[in-house]
Backbone and ligand atoms as CSV (ligand in chain L), in Angstrom:
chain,resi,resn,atom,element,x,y,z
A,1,UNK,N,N,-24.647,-91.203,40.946
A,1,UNK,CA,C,-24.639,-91.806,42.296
A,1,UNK,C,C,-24.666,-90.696,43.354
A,2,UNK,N,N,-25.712,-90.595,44.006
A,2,UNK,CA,C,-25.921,-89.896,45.249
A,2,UNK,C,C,-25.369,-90.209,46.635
A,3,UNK,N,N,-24.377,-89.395,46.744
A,3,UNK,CA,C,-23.325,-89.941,48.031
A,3,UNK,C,C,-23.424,-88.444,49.016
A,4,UNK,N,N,-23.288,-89.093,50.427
A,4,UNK,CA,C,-23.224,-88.093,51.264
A,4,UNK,C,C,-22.309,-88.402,52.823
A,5,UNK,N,N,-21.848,-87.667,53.439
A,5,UNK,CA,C,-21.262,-87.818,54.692
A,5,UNK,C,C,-22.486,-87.358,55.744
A,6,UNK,N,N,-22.464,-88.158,56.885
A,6,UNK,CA,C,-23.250,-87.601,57.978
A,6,UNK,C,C,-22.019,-87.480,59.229
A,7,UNK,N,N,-20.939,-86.241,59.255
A,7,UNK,CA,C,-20.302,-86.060,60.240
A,7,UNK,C,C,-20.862,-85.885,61.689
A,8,UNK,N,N,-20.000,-86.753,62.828
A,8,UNK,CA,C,-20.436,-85.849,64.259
A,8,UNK,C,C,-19.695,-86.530,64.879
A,9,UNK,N,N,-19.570,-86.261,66.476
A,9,UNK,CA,C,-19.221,-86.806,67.758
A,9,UNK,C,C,-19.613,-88.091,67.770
A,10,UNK,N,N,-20.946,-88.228,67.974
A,10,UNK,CA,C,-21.598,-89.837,68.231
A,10,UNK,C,C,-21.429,-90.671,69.446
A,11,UNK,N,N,-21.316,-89.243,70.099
A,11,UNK,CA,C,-20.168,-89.913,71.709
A,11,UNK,C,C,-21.358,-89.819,72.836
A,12,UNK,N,N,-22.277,-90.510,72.801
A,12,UNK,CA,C,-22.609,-91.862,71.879
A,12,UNK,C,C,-23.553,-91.438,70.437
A,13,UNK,N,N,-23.919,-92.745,69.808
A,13,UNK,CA,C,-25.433,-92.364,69.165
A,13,UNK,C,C,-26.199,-92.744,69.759
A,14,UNK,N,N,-27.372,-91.714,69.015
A,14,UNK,CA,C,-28.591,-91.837,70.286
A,14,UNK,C,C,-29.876,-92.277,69.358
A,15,UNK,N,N,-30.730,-92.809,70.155
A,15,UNK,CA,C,-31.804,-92.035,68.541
A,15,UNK,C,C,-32.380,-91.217,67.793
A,16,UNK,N,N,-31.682,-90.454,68.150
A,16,UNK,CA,C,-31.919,-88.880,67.262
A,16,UNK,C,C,-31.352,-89.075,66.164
A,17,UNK,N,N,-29.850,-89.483,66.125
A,17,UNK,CA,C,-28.628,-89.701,65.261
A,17,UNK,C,C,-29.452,-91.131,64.740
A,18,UNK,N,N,-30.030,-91.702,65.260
A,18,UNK,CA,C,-29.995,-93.072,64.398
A,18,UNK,C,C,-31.419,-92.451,63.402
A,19,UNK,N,N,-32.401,-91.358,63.748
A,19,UNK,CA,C,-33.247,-91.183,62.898
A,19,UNK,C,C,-32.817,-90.503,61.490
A,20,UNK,N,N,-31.908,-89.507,61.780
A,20,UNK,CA,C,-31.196,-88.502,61.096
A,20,UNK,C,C,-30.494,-90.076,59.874
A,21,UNK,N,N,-30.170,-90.841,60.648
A,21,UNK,CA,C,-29.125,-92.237,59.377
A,21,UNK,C,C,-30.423,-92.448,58.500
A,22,UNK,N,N,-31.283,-93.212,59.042
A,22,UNK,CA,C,-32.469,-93.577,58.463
A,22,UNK,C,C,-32.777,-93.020,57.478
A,23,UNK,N,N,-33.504,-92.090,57.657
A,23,UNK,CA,C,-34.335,-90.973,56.621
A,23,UNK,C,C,-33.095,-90.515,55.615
A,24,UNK,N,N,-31.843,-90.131,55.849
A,24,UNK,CA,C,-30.730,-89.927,54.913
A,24,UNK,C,C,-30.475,-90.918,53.723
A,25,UNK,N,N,-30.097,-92.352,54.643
A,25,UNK,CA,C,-29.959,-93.354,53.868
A,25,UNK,C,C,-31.251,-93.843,52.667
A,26,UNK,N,N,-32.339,-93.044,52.597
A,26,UNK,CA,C,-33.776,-93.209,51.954
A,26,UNK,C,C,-33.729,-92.164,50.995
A,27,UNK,N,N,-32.197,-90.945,51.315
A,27,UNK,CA,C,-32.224,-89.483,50.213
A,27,UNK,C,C,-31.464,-90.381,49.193
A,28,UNK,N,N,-30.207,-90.871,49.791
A,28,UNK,CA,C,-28.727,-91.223,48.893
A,28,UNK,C,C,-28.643,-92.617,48.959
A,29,UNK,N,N,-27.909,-92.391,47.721
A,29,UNK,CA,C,-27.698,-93.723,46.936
A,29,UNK,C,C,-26.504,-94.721,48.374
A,30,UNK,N,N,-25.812,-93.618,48.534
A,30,UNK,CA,C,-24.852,-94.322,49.585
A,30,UNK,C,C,-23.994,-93.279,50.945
A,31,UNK,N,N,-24.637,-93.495,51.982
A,31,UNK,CA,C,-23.919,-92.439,53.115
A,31,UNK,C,C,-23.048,-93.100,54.096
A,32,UNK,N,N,-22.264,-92.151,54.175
A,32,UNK,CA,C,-20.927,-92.285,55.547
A,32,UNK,C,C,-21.199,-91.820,56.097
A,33,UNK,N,N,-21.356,-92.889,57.614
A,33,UNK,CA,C,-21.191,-91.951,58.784
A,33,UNK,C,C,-20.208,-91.808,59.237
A,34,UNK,N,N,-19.382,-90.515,59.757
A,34,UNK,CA,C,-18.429,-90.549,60.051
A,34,UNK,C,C,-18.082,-89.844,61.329
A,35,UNK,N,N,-16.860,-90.706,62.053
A,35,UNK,CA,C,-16.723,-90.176,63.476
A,35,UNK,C,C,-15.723,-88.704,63.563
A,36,UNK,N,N,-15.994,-87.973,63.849
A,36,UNK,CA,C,-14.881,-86.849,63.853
A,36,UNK,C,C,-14.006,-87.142,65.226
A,37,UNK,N,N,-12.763,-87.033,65.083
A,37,UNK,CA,C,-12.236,-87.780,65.998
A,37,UNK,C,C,-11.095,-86.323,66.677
A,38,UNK,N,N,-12.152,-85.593,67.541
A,38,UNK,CA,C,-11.418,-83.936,67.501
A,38,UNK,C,C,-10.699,-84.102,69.123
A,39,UNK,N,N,-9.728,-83.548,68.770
A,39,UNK,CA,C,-8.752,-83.482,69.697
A,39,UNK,C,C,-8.887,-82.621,70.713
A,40,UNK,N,N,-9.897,-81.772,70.387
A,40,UNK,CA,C,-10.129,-80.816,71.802
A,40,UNK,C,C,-10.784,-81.310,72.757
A,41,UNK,N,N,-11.805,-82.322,72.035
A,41,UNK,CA,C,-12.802,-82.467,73.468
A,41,UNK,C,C,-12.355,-84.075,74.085
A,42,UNK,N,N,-12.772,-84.292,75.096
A,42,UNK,CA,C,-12.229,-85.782,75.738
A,42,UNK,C,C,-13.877,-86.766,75.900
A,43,UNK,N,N,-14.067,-87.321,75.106
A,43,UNK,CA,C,-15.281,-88.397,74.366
A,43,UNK,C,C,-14.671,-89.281,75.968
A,44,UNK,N,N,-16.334,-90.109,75.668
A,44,UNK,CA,C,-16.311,-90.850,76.648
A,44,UNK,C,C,-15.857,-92.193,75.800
A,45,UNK,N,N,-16.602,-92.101,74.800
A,45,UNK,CA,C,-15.765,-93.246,74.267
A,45,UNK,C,C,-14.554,-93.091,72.660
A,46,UNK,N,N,-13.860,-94.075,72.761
A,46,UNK,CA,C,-12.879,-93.460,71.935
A,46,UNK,C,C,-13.576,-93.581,70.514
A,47,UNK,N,N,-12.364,-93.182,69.589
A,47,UNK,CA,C,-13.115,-93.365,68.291
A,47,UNK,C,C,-14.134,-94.498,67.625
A,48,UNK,N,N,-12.469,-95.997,68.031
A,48,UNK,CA,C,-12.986,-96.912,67.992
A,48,UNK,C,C,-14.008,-97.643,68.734
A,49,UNK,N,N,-14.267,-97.106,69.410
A,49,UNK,CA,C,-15.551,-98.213,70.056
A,49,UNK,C,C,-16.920,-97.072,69.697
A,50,UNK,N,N,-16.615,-96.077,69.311
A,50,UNK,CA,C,-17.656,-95.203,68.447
A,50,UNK,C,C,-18.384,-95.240,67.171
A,51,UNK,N,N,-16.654,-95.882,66.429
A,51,UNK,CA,C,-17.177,-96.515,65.047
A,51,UNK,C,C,-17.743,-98.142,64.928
A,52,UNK,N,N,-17.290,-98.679,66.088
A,52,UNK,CA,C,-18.022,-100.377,66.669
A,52,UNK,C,C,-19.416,-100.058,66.742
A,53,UNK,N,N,-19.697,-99.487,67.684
A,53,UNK,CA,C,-21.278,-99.051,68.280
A,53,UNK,C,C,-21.894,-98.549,67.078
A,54,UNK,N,N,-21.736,-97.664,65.859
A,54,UNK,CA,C,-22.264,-97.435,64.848
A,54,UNK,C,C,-22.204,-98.476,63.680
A,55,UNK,N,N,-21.249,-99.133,63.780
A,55,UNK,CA,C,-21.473,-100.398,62.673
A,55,UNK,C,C,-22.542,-101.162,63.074
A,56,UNK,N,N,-22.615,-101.603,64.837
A,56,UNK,CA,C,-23.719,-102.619,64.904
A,56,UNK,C,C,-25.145,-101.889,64.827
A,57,UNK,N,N,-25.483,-100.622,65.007
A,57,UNK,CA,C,-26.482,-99.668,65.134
A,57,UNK,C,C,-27.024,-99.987,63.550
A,58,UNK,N,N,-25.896,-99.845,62.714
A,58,UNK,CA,C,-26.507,-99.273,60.950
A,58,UNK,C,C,-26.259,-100.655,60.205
A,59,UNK,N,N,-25.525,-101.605,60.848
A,59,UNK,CA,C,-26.221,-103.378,60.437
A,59,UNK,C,C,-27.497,-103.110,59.100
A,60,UNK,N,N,-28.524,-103.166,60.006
A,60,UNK,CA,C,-29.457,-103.302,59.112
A,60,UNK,C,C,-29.606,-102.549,57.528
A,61,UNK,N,N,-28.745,-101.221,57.567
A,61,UNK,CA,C,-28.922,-100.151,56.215
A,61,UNK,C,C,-27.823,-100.575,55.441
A,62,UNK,N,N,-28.031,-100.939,54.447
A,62,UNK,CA,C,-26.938,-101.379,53.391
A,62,UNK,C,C,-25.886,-100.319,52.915
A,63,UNK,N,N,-26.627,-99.678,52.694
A,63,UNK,CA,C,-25.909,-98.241,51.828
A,63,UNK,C,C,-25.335,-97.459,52.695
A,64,UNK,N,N,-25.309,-97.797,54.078
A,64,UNK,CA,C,-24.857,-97.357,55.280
A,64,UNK,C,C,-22.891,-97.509,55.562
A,65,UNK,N,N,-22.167,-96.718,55.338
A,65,UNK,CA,C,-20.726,-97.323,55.783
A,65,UNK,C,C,-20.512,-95.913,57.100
A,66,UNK,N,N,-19.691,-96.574,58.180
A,66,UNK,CA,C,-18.978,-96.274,58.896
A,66,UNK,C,C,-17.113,-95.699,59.110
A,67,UNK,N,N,-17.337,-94.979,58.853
A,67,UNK,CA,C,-15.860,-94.451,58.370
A,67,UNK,C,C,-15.497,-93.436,59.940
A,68,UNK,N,N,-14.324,-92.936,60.016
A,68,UNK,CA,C,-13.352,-91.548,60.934
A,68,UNK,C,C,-12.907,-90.751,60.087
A,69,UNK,N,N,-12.979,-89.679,61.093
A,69,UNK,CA,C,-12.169,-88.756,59.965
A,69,UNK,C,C,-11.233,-87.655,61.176
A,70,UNK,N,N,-10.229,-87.082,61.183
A,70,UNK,CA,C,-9.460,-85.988,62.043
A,70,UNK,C,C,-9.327,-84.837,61.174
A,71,UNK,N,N,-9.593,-84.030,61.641
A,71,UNK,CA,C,-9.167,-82.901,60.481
A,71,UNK,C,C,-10.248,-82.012,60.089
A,72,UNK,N,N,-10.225,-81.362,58.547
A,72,UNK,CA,C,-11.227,-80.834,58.431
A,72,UNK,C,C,-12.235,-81.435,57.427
A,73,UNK,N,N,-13.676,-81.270,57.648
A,73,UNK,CA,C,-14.642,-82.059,57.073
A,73,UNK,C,C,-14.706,-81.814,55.367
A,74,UNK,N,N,-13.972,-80.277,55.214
A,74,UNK,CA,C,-13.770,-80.657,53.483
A,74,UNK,C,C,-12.956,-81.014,52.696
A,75,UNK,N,N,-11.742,-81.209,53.111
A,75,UNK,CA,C,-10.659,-81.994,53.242
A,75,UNK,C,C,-10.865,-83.391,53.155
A,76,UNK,N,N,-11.782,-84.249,54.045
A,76,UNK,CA,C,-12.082,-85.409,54.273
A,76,UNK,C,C,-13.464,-85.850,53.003
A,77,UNK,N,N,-14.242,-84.975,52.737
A,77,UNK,CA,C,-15.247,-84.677,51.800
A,77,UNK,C,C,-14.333,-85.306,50.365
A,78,UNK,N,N,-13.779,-83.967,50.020
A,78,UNK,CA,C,-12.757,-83.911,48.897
A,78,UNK,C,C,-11.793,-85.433,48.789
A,79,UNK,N,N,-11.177,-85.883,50.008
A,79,UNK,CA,C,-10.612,-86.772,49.229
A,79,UNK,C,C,-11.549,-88.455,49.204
A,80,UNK,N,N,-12.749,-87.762,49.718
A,80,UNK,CA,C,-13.858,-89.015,49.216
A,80,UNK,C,C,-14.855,-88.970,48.151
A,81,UNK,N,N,-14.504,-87.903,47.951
A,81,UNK,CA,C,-15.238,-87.617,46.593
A,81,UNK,C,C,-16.851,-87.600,47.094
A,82,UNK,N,N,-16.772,-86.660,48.391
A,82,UNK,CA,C,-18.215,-86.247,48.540
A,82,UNK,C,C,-18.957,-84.641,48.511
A,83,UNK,N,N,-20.009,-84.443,47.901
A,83,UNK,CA,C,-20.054,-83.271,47.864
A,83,UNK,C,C,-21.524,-82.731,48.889
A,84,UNK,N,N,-21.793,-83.547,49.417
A,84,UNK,CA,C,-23.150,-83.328,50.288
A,84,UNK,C,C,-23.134,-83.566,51.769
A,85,UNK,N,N,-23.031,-82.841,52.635
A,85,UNK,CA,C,-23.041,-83.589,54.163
A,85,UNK,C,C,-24.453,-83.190,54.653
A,86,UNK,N,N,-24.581,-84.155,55.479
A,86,UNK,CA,C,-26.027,-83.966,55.972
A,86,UNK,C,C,-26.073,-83.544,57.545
A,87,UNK,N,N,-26.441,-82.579,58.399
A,87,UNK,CA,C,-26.867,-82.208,59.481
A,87,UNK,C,C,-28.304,-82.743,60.140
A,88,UNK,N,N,-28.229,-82.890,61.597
A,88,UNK,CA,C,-29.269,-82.388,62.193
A,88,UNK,C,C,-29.886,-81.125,62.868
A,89,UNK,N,N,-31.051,-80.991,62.730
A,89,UNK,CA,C,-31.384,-79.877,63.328
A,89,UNK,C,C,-32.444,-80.074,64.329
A,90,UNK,N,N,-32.554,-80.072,65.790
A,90,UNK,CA,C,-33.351,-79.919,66.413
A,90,UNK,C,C,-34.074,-78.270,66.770
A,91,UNK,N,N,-33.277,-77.183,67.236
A,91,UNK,CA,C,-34.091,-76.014,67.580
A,91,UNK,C,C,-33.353,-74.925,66.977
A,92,UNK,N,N,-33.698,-73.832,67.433
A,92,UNK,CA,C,-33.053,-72.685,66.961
A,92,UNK,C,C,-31.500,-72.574,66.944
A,93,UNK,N,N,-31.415,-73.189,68.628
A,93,UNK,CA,C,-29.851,-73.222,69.310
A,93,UNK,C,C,-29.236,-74.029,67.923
A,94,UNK,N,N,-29.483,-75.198,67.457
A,94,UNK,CA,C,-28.821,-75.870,66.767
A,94,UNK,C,C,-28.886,-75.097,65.485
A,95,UNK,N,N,-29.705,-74.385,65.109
A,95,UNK,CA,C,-29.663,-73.563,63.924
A,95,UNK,C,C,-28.208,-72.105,63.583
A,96,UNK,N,N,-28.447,-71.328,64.494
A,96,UNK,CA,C,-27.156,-70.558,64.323
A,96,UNK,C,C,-25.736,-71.354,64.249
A,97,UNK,N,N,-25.974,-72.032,64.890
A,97,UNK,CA,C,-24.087,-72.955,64.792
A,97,UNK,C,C,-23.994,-73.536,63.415
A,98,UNK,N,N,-25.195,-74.443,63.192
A,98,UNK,CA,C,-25.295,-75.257,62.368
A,98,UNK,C,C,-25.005,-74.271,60.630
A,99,UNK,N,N,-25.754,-73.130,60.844
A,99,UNK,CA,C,-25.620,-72.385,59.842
A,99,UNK,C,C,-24.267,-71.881,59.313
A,100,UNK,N,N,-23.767,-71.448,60.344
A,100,UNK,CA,C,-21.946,-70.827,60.427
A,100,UNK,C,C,-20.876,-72.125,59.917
A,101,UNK,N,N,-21.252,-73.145,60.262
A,101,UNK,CA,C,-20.599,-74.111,59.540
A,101,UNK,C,C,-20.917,-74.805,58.534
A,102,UNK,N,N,-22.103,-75.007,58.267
A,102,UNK,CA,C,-22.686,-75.107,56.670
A,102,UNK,C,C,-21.922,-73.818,55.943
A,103,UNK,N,N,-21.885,-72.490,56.299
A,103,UNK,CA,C,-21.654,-71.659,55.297
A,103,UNK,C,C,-19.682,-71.424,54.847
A,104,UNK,N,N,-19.429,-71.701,56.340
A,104,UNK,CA,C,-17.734,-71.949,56.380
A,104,UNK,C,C,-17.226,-73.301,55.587
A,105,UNK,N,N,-17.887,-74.054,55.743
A,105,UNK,CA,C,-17.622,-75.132,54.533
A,105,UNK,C,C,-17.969,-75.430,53.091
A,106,UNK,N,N,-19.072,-74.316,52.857
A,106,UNK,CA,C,-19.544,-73.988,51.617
A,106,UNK,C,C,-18.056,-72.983,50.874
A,107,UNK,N,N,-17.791,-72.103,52.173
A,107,UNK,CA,C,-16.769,-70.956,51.196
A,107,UNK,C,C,-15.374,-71.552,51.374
A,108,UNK,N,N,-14.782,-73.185,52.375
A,108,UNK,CA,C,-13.568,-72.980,52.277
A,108,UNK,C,C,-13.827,-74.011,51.030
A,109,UNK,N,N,-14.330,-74.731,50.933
A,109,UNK,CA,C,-14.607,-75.967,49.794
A,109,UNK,C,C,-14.918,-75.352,48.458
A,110,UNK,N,N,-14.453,-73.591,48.537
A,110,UNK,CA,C,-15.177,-73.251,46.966
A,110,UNK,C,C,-16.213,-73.679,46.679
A,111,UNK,N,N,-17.207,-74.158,46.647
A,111,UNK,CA,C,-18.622,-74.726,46.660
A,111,UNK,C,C,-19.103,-75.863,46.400
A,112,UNK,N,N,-18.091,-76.723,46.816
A,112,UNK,CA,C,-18.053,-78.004,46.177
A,112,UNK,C,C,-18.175,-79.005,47.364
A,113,UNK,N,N,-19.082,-78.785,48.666
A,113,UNK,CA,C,-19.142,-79.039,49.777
A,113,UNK,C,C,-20.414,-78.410,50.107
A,114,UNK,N,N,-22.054,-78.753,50.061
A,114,UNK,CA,C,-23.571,-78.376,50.793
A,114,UNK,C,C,-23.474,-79.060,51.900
A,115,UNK,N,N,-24.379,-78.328,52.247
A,115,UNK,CA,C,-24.603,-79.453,53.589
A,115,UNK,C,C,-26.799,-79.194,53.531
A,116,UNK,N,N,-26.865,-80.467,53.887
A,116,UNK,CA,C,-28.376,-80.599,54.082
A,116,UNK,C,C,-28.974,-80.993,55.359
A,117,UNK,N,N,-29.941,-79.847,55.909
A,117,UNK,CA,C,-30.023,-80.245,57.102
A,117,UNK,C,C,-31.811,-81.152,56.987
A,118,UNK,N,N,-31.876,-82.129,57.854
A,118,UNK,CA,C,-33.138,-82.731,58.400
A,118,UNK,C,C,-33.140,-82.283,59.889
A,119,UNK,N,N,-34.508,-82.424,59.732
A,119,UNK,CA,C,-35.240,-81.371,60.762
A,119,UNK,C,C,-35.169,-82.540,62.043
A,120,UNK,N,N,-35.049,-82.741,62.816
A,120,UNK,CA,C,-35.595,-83.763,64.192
A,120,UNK,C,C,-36.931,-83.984,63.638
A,121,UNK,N,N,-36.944,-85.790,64.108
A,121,UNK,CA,C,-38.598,-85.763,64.491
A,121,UNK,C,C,-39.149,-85.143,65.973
A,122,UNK,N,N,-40.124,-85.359,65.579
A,122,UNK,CA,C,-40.601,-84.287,67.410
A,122,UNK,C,C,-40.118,-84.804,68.797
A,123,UNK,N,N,-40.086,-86.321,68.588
A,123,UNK,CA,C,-40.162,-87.358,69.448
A,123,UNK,C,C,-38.246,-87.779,70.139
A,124,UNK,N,N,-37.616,-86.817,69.140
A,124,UNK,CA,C,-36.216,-87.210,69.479
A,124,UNK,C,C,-35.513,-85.521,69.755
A,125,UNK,N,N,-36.572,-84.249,69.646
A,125,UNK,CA,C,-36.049,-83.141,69.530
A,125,UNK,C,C,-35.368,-82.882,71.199
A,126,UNK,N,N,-35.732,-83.907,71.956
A,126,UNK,CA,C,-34.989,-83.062,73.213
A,126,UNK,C,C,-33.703,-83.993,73.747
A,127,UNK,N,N,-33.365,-84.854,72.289
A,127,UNK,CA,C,-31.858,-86.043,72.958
A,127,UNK,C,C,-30.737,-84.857,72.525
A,128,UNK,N,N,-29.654,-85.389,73.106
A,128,UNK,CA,C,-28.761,-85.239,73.286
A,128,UNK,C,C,-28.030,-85.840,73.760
A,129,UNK,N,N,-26.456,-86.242,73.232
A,129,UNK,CA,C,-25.470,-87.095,73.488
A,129,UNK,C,C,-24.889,-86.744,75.033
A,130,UNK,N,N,-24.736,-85.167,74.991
A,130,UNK,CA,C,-24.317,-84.445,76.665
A,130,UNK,C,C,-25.380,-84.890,77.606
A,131,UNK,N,N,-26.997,-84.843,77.235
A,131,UNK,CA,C,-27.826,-85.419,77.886
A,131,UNK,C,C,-27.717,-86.551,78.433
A,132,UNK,N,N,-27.678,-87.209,77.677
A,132,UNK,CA,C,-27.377,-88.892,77.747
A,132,UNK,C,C,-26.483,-89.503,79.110
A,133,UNK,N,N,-25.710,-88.643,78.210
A,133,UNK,CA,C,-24.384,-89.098,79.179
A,133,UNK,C,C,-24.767,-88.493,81.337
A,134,UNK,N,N,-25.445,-87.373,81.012
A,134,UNK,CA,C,-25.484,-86.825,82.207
A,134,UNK,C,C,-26.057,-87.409,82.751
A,135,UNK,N,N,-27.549,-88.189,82.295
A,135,UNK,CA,C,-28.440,-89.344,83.133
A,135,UNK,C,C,-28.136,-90.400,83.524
A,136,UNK,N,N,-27.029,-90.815,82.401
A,136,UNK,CA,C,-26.449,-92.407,83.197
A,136,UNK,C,C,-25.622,-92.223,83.868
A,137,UNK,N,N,-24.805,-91.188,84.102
A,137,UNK,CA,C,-23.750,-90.940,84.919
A,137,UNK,C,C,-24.427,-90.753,86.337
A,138,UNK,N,N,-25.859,-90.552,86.688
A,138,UNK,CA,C,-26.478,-90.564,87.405
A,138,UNK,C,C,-27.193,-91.550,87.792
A,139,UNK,N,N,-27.256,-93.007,87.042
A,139,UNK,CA,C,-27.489,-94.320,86.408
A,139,UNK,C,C,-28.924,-93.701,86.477
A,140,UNK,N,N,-29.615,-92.870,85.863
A,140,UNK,CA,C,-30.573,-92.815,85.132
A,140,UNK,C,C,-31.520,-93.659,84.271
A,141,UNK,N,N,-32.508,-93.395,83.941
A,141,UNK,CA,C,-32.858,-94.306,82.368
A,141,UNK,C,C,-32.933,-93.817,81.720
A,142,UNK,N,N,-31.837,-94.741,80.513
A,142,UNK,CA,C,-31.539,-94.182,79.087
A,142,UNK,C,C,-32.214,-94.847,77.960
A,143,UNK,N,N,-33.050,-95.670,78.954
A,143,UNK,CA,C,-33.435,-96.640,78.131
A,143,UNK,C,C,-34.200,-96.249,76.483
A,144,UNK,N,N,-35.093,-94.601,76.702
A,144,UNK,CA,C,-35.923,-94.242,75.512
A,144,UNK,C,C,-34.804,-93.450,74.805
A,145,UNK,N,N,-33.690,-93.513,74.851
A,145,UNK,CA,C,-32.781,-92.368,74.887
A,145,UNK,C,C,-31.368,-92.953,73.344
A,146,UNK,N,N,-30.960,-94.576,73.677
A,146,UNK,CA,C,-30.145,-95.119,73.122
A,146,UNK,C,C,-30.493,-96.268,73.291
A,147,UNK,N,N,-30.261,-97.437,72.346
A,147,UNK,CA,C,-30.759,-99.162,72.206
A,147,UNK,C,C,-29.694,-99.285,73.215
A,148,UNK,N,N,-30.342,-100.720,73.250
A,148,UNK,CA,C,-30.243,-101.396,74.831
A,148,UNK,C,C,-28.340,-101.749,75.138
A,149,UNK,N,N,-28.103,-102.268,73.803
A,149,UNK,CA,C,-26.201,-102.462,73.726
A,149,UNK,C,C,-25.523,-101.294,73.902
A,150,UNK,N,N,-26.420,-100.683,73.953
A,150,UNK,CA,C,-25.311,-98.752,73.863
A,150,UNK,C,C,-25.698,-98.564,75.120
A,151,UNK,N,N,-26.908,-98.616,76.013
A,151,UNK,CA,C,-26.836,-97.878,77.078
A,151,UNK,C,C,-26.314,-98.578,78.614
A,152,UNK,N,N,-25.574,-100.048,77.822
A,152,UNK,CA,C,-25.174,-101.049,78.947
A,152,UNK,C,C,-24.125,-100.634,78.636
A,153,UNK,N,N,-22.985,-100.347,77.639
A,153,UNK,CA,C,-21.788,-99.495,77.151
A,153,UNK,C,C,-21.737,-98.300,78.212
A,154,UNK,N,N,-22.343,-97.894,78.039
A,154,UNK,CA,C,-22.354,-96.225,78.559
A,154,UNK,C,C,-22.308,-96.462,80.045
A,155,UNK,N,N,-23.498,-97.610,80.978
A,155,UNK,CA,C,-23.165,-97.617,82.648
A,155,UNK,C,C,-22.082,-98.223,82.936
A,156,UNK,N,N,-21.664,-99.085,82.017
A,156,UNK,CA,C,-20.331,-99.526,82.225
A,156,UNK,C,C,-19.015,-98.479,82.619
A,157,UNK,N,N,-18.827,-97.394,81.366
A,157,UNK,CA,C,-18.084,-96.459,81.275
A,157,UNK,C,C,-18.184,-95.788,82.887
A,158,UNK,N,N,-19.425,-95.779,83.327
A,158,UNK,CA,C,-19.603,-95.156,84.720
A,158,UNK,C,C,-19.938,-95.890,85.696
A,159,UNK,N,N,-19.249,-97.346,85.309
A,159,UNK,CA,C,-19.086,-98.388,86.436
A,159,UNK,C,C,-20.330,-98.456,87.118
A,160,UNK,N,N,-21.633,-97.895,87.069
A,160,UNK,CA,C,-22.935,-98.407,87.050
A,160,UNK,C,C,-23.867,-99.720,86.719
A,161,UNK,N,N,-23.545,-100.390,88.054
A,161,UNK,CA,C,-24.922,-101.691,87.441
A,161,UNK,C,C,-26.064,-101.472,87.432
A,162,UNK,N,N,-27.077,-101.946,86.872
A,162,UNK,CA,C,-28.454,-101.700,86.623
A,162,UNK,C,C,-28.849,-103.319,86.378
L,1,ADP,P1,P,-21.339,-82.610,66.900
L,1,ADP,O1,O,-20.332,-82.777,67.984
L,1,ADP,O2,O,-20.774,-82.473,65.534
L,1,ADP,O3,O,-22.459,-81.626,67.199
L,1,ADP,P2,P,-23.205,-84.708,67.446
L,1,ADP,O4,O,-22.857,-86.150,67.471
L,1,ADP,O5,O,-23.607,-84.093,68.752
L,1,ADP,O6,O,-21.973,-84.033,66.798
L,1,ADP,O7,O,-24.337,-84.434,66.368
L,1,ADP,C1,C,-24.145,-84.705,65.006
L,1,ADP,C2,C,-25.299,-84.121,64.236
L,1,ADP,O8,O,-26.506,-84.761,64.628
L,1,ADP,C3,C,-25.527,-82.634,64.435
L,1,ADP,O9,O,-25.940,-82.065,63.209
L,1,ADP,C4,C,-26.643,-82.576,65.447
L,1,ADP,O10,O,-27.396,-81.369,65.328
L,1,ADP,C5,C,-27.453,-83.787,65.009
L,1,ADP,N1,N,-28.258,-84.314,66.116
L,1,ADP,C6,C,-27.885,-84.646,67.363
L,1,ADP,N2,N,-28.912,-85.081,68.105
L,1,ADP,C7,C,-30.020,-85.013,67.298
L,1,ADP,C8,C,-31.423,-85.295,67.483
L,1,ADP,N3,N,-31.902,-85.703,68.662
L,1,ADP,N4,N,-32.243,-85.108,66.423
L,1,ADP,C9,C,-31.741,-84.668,65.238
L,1,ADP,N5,N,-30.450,-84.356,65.011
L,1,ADP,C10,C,-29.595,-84.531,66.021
């Protein structure tokens, strides 16, 4: 059985993150997405309405579950008995970070923790969740950006009618 975690923020998902589920859920037999629920940064939305918005998003993918996690991702791996996490990668920028923590979780997990990255499609390489957020906070259109229930979520958060 091919199992994997897809850790992140998700604050919000966008469709970048919903392409990255897709194409994953088509590698493994069965993936978690999971919310990292980190105490340093202040999310616009909380965990729970993070892991709401991703249950109704991944509806359609069976093999799809929605899980949280606090802490550290091999820790949370380990006591799910996962040994594969999956990344995105849009550009270079996302490449050096992305690498340093693929390799820090390769050596604290003793090796029992990969991580696999998918590349962006072309068409989603310039989203971003910080993006996102910065346009509607401007009541922007988010419309090509996040489905239509997420980006009425989000003007809400910034008391924006549209
Ligand atoms: P984090 O706070 O862990 O970076 P994010 O929610 O911002 O969490 O992203 C989770 C993962 O999804 C990261 O690997 C990130 O590179 C990837 N990702 C984000 N946006 C996109 C996108 N537009 N296309 C592909 N991958 C993406």
């Amino acid at each position: 059985m091919r199992k994997a975690v897809y850790p992140g923020s998700f604050d919000p998902v966008t469709y970048g993150h919903i392409d990255i589920i897709k194409r994953a859920a088509l590698i493994f037999d069965d993936l978690v997405v999971s919310v990292l629920d980190n105490k340093a940064k202040s999310p616009l939305f909380s965990v729970d309405e993070r892991v709401n918005i991703l249950k109704e998003v991944c509806a359609p993918f069976p093999n799809v579950k929605i899980d949280s996690f606090s802490g550290l991702l091999i820790d949370y791996a380990k006591e799910n008995n996962i040994h594969v996490s999956v990344r995105g990668l849009r550009a270079i920028t996302d490449f050096e970070y992305e690498l340093q923590i693929a390799q820090t979780n390769k050596l604290l997990s003793q090796g029992t923790l990969d991580t696999i990255f998918l590349t962006t499609s072309l068409e989603y390489s310039y989203l971003s969740s910080s993006g996102v957020k910065e346009i509607a906070a401007f009541g922007g259109d988010i419309s090509k950006c996040v489905p239509d229930f997420v980006a009425d979520k989000i003007y809400a958060k910034y008391d924006i009618k549209r």
